[in-house]
C-alpha positions as CSV (number, residue, x, y, z in Angstrom):
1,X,121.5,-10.5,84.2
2,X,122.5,-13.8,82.7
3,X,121.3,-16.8,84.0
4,X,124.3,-18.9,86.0
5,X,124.0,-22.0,83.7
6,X,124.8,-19.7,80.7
7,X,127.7,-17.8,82.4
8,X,128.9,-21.2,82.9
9,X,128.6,-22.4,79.5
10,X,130.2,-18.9,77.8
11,X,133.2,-19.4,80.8
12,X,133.6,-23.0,79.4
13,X,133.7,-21.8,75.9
14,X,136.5,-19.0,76.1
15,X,138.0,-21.6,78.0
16,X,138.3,-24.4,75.3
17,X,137.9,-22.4,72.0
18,X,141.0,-19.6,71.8
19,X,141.1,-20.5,68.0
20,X,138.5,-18.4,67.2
21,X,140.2,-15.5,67.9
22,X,142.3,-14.4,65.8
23,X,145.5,-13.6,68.1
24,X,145.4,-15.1,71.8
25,X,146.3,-12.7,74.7
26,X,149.4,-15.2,75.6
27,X,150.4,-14.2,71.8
28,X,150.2,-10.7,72.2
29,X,151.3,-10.6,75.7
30,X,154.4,-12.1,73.9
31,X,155.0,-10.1,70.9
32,X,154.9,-7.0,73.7
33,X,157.2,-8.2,76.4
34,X,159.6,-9.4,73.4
35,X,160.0,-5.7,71.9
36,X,159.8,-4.4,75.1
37,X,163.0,-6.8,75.5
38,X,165.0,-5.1,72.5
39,X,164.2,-1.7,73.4
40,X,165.8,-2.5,76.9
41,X,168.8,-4.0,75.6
42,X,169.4,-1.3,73.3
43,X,169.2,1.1,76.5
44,X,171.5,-0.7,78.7
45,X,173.7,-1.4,75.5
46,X,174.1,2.2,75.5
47,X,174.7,2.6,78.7
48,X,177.6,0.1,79.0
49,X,179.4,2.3,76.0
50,X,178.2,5.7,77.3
51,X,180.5,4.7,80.1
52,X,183.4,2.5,78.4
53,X,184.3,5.3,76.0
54,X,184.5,7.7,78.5
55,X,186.7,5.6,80.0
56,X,188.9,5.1,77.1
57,X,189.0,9.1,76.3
58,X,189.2,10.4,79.9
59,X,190.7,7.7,82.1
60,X,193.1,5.1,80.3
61,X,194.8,3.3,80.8
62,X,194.4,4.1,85.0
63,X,192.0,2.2,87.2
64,X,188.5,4.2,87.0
65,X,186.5,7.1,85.8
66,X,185.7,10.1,87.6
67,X,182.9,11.1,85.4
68,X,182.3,15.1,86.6
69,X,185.7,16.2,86.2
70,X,186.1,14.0,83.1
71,X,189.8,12.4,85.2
72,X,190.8,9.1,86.3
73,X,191.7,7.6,89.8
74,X,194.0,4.5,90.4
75,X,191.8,3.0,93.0
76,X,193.6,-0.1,93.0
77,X,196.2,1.1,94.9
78,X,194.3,4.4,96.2
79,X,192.0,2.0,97.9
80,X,192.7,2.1,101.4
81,X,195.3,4.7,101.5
82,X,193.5,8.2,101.7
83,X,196.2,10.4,102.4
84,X,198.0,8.9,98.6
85,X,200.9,8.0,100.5
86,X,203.8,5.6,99.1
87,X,202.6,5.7,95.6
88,X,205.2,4.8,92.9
89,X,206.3,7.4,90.3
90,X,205.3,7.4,87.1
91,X,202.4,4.9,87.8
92,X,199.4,4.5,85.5
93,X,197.3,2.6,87.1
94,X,195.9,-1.3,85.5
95,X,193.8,-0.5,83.3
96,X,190.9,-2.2,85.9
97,X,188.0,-0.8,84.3
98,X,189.2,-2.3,81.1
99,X,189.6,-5.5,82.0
100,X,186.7,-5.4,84.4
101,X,184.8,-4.7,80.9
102,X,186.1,-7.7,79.1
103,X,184.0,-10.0,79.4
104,X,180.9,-7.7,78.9
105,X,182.3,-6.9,75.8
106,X,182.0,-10.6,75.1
107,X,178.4,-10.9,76.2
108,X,177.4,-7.9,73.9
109,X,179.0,-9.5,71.4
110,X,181.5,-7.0,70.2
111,X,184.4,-9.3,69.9
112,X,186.4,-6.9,67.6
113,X,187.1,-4.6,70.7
114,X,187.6,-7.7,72.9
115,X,190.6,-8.3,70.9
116,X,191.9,-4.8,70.9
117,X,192.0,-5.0,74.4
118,X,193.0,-8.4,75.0
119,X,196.4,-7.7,72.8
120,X,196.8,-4.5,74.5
121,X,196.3,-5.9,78.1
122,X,199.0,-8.7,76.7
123,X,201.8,-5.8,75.6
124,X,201.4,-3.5,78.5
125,X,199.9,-5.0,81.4
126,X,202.4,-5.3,84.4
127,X,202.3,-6.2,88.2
128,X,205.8,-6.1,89.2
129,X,204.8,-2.5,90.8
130,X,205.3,-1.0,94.2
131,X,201.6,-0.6,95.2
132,X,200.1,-2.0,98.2
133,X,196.6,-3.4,97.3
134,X,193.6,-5.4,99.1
135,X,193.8,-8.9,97.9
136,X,189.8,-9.3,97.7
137,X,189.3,-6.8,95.5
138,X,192.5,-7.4,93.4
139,X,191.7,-11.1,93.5
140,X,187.2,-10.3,92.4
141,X,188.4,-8.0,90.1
142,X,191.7,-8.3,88.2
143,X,192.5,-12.2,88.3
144,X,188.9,-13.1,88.6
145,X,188.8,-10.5,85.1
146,X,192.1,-12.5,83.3
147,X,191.0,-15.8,84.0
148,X,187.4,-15.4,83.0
149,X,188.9,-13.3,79.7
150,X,191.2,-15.9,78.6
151,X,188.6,-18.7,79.2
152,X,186.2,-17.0,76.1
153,X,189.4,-16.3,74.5
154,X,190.3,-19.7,73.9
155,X,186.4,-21.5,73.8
156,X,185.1,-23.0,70.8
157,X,183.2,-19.4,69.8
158,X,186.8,-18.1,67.9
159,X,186.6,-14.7,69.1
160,X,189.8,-13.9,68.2
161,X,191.7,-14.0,64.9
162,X,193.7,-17.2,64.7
163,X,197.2,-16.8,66.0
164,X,196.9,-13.7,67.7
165,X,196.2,-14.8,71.5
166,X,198.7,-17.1,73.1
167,X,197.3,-17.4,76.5
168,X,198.9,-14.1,77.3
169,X,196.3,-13.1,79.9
170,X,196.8,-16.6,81.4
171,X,200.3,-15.6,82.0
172,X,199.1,-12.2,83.7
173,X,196.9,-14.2,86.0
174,X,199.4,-16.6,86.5
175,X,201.6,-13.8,87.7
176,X,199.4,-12.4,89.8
177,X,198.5,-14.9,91.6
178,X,202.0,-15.9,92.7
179,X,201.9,-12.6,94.0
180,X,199.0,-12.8,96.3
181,X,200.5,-15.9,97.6
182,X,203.1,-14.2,100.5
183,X,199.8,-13.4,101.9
184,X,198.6,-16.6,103.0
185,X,202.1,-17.2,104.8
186,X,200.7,-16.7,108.5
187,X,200.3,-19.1,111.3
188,X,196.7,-19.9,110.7
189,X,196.7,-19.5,106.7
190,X,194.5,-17.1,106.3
191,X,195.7,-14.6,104.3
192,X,196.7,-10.5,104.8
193,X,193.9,-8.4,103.2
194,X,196.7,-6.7,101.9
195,X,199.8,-7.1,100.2
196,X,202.1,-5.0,97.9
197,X,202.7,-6.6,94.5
198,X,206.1,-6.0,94.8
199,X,207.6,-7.0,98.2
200,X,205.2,-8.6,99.3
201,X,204.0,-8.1,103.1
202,X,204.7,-4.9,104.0
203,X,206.4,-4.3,108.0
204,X,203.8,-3.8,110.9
205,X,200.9,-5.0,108.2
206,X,197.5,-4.4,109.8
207,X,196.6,-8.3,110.8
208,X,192.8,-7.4,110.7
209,X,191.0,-9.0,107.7
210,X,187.0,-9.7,107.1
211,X,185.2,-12.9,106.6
212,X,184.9,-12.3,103.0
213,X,188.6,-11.2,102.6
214,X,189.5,-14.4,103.6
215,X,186.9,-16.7,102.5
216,X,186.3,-15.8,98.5
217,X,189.2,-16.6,97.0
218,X,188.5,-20.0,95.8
219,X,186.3,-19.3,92.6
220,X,189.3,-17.5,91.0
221,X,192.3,-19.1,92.4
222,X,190.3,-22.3,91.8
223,X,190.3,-21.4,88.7
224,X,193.5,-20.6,87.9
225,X,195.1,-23.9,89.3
226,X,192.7,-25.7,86.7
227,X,193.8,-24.1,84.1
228,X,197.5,-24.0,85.0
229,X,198.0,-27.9,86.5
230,X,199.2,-25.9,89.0
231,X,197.3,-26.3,92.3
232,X,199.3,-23.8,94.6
233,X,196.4,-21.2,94.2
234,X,193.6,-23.4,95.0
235,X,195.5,-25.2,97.8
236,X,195.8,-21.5,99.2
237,X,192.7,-20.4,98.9
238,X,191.3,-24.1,99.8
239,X,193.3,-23.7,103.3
240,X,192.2,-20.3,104.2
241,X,188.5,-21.2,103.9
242,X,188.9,-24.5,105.5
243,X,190.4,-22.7,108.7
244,X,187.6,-20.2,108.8
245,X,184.9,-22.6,108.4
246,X,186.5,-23.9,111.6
247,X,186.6,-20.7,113.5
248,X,182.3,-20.9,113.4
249,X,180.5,-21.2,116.2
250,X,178.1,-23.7,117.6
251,X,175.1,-21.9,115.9
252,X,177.4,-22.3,112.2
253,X,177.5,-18.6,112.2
254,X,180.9,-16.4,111.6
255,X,181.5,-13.2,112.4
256,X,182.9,-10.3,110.3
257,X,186.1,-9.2,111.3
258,X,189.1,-11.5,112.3
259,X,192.7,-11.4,112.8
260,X,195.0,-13.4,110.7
261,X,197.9,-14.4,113.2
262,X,196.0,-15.5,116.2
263,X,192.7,-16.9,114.1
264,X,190.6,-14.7,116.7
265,X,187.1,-12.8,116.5
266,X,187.4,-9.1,116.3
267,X,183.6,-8.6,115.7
268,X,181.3,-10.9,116.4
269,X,178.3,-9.8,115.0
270,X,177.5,-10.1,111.1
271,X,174.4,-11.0,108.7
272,X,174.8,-11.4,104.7
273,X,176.0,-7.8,103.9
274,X,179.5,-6.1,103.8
275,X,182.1,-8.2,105.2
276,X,180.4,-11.9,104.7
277,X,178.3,-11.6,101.3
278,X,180.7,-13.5,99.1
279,X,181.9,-15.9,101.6
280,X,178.1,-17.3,101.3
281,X,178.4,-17.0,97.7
282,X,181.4,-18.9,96.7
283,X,180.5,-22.0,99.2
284,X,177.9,-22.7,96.9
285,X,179.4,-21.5,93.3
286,X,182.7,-23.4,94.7
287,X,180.3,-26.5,94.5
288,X,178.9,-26.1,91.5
289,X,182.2,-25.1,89.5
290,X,184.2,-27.9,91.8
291,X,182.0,-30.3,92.5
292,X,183.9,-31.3,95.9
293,X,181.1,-32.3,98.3
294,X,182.9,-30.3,101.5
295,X,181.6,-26.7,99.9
296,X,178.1,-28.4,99.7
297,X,178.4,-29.9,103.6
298,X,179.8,-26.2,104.5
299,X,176.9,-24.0,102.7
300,X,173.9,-26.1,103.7
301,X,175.0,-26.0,107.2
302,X,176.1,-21.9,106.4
303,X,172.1,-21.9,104.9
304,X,170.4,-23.3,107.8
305,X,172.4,-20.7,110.1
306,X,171.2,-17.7,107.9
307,X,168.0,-18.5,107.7
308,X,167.2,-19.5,111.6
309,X,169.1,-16.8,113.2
310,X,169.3,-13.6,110.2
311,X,166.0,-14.1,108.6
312,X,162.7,-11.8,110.0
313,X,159.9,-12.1,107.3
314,X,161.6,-10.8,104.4
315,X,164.4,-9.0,105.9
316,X,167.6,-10.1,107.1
317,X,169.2,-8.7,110.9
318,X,172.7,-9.1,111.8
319,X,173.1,-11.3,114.3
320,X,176.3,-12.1,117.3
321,X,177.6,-15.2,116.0
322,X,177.8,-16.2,119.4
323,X,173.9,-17.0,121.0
324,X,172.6,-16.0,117.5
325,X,170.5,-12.5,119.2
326,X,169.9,-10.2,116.9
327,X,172.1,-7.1,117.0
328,X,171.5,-4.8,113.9
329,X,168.5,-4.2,112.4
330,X,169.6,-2.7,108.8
331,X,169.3,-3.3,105.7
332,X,172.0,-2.9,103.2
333,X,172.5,-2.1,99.7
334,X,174.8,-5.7,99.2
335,X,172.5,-7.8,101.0
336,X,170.4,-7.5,97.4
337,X,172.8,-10.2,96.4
338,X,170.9,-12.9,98.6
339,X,167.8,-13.7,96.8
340,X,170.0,-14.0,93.4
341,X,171.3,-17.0,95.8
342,X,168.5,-18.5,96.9
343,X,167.4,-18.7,93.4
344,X,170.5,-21.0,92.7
345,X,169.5,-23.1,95.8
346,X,165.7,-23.5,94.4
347,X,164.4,-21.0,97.2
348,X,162.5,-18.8,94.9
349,X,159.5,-17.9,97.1
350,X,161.9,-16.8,99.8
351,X,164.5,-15.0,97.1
352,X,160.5,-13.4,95.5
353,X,159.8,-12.3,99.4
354,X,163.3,-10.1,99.7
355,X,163.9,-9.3,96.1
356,X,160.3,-7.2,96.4
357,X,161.3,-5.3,99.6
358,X,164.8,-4.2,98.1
359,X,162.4,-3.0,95.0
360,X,160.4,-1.3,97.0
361,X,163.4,0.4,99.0
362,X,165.0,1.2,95.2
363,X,161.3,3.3,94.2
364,X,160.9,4.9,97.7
365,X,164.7,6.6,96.8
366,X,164.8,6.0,93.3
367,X,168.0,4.2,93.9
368,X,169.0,1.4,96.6
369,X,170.6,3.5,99.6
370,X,173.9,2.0,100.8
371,X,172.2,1.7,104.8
372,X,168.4,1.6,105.8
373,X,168.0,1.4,109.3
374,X,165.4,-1.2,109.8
375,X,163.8,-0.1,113.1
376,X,163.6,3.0,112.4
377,X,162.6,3.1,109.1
378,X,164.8,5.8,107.8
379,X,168.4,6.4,106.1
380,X,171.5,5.6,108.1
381,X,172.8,9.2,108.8
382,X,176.0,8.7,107.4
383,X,175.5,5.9,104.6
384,X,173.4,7.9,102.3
385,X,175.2,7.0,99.1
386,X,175.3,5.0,96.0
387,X,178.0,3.8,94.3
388,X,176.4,2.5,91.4
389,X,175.9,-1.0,92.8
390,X,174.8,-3.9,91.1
391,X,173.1,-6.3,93.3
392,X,169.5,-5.8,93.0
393,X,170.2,-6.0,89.1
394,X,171.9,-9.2,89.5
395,X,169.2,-10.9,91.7
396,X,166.1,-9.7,89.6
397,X,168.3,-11.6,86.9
398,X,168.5,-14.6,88.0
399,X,164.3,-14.5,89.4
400,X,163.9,-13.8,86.1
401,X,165.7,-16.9,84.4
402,X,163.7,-18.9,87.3
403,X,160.4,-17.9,86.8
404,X,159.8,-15.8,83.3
405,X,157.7,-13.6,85.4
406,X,157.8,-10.1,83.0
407,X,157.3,-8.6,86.4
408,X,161.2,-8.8,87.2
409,X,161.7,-7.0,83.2
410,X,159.4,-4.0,85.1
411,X,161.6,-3.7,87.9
412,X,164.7,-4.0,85.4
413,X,163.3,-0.9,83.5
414,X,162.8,0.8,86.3
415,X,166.6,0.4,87.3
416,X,167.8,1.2,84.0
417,X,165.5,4.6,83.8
418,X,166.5,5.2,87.5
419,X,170.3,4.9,86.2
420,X,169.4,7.6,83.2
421,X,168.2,10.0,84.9
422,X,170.7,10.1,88.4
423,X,173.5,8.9,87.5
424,X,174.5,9.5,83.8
425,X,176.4,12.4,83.2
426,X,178.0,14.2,79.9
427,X,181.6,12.3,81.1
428,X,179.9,8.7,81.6
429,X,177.9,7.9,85.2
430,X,178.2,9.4,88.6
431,X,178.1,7.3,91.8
432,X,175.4,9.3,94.1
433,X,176.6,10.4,97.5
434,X,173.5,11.1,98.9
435,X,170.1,10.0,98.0
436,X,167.8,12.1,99.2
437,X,169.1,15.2,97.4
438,X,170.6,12.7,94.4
439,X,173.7,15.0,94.5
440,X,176.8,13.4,92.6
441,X,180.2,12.0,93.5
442,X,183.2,12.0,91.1
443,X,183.2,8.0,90.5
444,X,182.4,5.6,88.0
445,X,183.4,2.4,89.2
446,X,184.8,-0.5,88.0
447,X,181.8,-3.0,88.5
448,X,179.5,-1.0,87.0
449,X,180.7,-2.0,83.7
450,X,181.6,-5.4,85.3
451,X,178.0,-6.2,86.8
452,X,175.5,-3.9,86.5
453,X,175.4,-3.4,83.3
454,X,176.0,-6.5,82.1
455,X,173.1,-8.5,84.7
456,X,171.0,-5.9,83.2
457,X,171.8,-6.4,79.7
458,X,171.5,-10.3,80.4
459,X,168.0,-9.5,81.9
460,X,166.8,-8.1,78.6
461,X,169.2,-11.2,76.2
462,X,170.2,-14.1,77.5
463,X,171.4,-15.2,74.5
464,X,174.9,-15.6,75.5
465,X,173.9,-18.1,77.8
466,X,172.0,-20.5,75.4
467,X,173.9,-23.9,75.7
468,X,176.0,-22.5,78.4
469,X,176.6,-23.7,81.8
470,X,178.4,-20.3,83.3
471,X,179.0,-19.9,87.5
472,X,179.4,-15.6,87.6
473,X,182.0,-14.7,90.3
474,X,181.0,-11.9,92.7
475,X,182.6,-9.4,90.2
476,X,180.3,-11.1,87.4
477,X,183.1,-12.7,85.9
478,X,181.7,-16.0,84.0
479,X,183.5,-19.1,84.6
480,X,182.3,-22.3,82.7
481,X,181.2,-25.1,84.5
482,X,183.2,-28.3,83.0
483,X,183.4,-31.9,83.9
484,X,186.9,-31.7,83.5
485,X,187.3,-29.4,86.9
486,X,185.0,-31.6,88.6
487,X,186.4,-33.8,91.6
488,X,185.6,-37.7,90.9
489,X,182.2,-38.4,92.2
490,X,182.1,-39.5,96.2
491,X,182.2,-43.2,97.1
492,X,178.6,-42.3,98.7
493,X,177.3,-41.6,94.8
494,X,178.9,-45.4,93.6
495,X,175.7,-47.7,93.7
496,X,178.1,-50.5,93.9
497,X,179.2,-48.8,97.3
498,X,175.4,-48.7,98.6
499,X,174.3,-50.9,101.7
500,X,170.9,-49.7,101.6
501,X,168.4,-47.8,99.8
502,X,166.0,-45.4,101.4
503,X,162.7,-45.6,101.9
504,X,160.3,-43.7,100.2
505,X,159.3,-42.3,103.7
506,X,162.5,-41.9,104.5
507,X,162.9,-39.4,101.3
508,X,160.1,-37.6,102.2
509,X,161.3,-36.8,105.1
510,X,164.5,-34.9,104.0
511,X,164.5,-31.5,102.7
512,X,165.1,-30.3,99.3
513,X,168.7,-29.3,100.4
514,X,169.6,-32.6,102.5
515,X,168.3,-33.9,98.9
516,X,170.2,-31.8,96.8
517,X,167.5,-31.3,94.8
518,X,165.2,-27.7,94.0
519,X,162.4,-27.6,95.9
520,X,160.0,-27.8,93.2
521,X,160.7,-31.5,92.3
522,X,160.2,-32.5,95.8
523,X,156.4,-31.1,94.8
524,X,155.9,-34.3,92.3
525,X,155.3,-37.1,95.1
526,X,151.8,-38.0,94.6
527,X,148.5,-37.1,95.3
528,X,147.7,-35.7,98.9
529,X,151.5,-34.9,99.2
530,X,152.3,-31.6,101.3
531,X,154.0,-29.0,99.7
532,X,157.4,-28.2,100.0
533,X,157.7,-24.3,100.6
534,X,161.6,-23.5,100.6
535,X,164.8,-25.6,100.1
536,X,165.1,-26.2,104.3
537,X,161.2,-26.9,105.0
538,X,160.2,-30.6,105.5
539,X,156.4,-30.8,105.6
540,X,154.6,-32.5,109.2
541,X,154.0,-36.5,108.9
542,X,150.4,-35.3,108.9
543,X,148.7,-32.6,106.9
544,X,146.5,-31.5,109.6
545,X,149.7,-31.3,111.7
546,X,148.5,-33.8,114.5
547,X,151.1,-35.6,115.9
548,X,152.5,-38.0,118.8
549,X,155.9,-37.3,118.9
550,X,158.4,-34.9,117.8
551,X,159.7,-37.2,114.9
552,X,156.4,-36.8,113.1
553,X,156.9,-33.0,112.9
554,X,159.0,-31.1,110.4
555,X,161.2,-28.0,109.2
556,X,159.8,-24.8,109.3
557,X,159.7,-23.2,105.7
558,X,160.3,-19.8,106.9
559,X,163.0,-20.2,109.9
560,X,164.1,-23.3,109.1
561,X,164.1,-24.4,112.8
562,X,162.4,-27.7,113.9
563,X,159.0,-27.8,115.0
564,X,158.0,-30.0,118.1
565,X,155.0,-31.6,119.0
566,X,152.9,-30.3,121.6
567,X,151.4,-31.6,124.5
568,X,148.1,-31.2,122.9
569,X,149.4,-32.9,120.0
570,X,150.2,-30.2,117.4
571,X,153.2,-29.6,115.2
572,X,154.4,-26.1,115.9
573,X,157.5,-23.6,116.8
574,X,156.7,-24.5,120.4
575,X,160.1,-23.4,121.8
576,X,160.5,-20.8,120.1
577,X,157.0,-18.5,121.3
């Protein structure tokens, strides 16, 4: 055996001497993880065409695929309406998946068919149609589609051939959108979660509507009032979400079901899945596409809430909105959108903590099941299925744009292989509608073209978003973020308006969010400085957590709740044991 001083001495030369070798592990490591990169985008790049051109053959120009029996559905106006009732004659559908694929088209960078079907979405697109449709997913999908289309139709990248576009899908969108707005007329303004394009509200409308039905319409109606000068649409939208924020309860938690024309709770009880995802969503993408500070005030107070009363360990409960007990212990297959989230917020070893259960839910199945029951560890009896989702893809996306971890590329293989071998089928890919026998179901939908393959194909190049500032929707539609759409900054933000400046202590004594900064510059504070473990956690006054008073304790990282200080002196979750 080596004598220590020696083992020291080699240690310190492989340490300081990596020249001498002619090709460092970092390097190879590299040159690995890079063609491992272009073999994985060629893979999901088939996969997006696999199923587009099955579309094309078998489907359009109606809504969707149904990949077994090589037919189409018109889910738009299907959705909802099981028995087919009071569908118009002669009615082909929108042509969803194709515009759902638009933008992907863009990201893949096969402008040439982006134009073929931008001029034949311009000829033959129509909404003056008697079809009765949910306004979330018409407003996610088909305006949130135009708007984000004509946005790279008319950047700087000239996509199209000169001449040919004349904000044609702008006028689509623009049409649209006046369509959705009879909805919002209701005494509280928050709008129908459905509507026919044609009349309007249709007699004895169901008045039921969900927290996200109401409350994620801003991004794209938003949108489309920036790009029009018109601001009808985002006054809408703007209203409806304001009223709902109000309808919180003391604990800033919502429910899940409302009703439009009395603005009361029909259930209580919610979390961050089905029903309330993208309500969380666009509170914070409304604030970084807008810039107005009321969609910052809302999510950081919507944050807190999740986190105290939803989070346990790595998991998220639902919760009754009410006292803030826990009601449901499940985990679904949309909640996968939340650590994507975080990452946006800076919480990355929270989004890292949930992101790895979901992955380890996906290999147990070999897909992400659409309900887990929690306490007992087993599939929801019912809610075996999946429909081709997209949200652990998006959220191991975005951890991997945070942290360059080639971890998150494994687990992005892993999806893609899973998606070979289940789902993809001679007439494009099959939703699954159970997962324990993997047995099919006649379905390709819309998003999968729309967001799974394209946050997978953005996992593996990124290249699209080099000197680009993009917010995606919920349907992974990209807006651009632009000054231009920005609200003037607050009179708060004017130094010239400043009547103090904080103290250094003071600062320190705020949390990353109340800072509106990440989490990781509120690390650089000197030497002996705590550290700062999520975007709520404020560190104790002390780092061996004595105190003498409650103001010298901090945030929790984990619960975000306040700590006291106990009678023996310690900083701790006393209330709360």
């Amino acid at each position: 055996m080596l004598p220590r001083q020696v083992v020291k001495w080699i240690l310190v030369f492989l340490v300081i001497s990596p020249s001498l070798f002619p090709v460092s592990v970092s390097e190879a490591d590299s040159s690995y993880w890079s063609a491992k990169k272009r073999h994985m985008k060629k893979k999901v790049h088939d996969m997006f065409y696999h199923a587009y051109e099955n579309y094309l053959t078998h489907a359009f120009p109606h809504d969707e695929l149904k990949p077994l029996s090589k037919s189409f559905t018109d889910s738009l106006s299907e959705l909802g309406n099981l028995k087919l009732e009071h569908l118009p004659q002669d009615y082909n559908g929108s042509a969803l998946t194709l515009i759902e694929s638009l933008s992907s088209l863009v990201i893949m960078g096969n402008n040439t068919e982006f134009e073929r079907a931008v001029l034949w979405l311009s000829e033959n697109l129509n909404f003056d149609v008697d079809v009765r449709i949910n306004l979330f997913e018409c407003n996610i999908r088909v305006l949130g589609g135009l708007v984000s289309a004509h946005i790279l139709a008319t950047d700087s990248a000239n996509r199209l051939v000169q001449g040919s576009y004349k904000n044609q899908l702008l006028t689509l969108a623009e049409d649209l959108g006046r369509r959705f707005l009879p909805a919002f007329d209701t005494p509280t303004g928050l709008p129908y979660a459905w509507i026919n394009l044609k009349c309007g509200v249709m007699e004895n409308e169901t008045t039921e509507t969900s927290t996200s039905g109401c409350g994620s319409l801003i991004l794209e109606m938003g949108a489309l009032s920036r790009l029009t000068g018109d601001p009808i649409y985002e006054s809408a939208a703007l209203r409806a979400l304001r009223r709902l924020w109000s309808m919180r309860s003391s604990l800033n938690l919502l429910g899940t079901t409302l009703d439009v024309t009395t603005g009361e709770w029909i259930e209580y009880s919610s979390g961050i899945g089905a029903g309330v995802d993208s309500f969380y969503e666009y509170l914070f993408k409304a604030h970084i596409l807008f810039g107005k500070e009321d969609f910052w005030r809302m999510f950081h107070s919507a944050y807190l809430a999740v986190q105290k009363y939803f989070r346990h360990g790595p998991w998220y409960h639902e919760a009754d909105m009410r006292n803030g007990k826990a009601t449901y212990w499940q985990l679904t297959s949309l909640q996968a959108f939340w650590p994507g989230l975080q990452v946006l917020v800076g919480d990355i070893a929270a989004a890292n903590s949930s992101h790895r259960e979901f992955v380890h839910v996906w290999k147990k199945f070999g897909v992400l099941p659409e309900r887990y029951l929690l306490d007992h560890l087993m599939l929801h009896p019912t809610e075996k299925y999946y429909p081709l989702r997209p949200e652990l893809a998006e959220s191991t996306f975005y951890l991997y744009q945070a942290t360059k971890d080639p971890w998150y590329l494994e687990v992005g293989e892993s999806i893609v292989n899973s998606l070979n071998s289940y789902t993809k089928v001679d007439g494009g890919f099959a939703s699954i509608r159970d997962v324990t026998t993997m047995q099919l179901e006649d379905h390709q939908h819309s998003f999968f073209l729309a967001e799974t393959c394209k946050y997978l194909y953005l996992l593996f190049d990124d290249s699209f978003l080099v000197d680009r500032n993009y917010v995606f929707t919920t349907e992974g539609h990209p807006l651009p973020v632009l000054s231009s759409w920005h609200d003037r900054l607050p009179e708060a933000y004017i130094p010239s308006n400043w009547t103090f400046l904080p103290s250094e202590k003071q600062a320190r004594r705020a949390s990353a969010m109340t800072l509106q900064v990440c989490p990781a510059r509120s690390l650089d504070c000197g030497h002996g400085c705590q550290q700062v473990k999520s975007a709520c956690h404020i560190p104790d006054a002390r780092s061996d957590h004595r105190c003498f008073g409650d103001e010298e304790c901090g945030v929790d990282a984990t619960t975000c709740r306040r700590r006291t200080c106990s009678m023996a002196g310690y900083c701790g979750l006393w209330l709360f044991i």
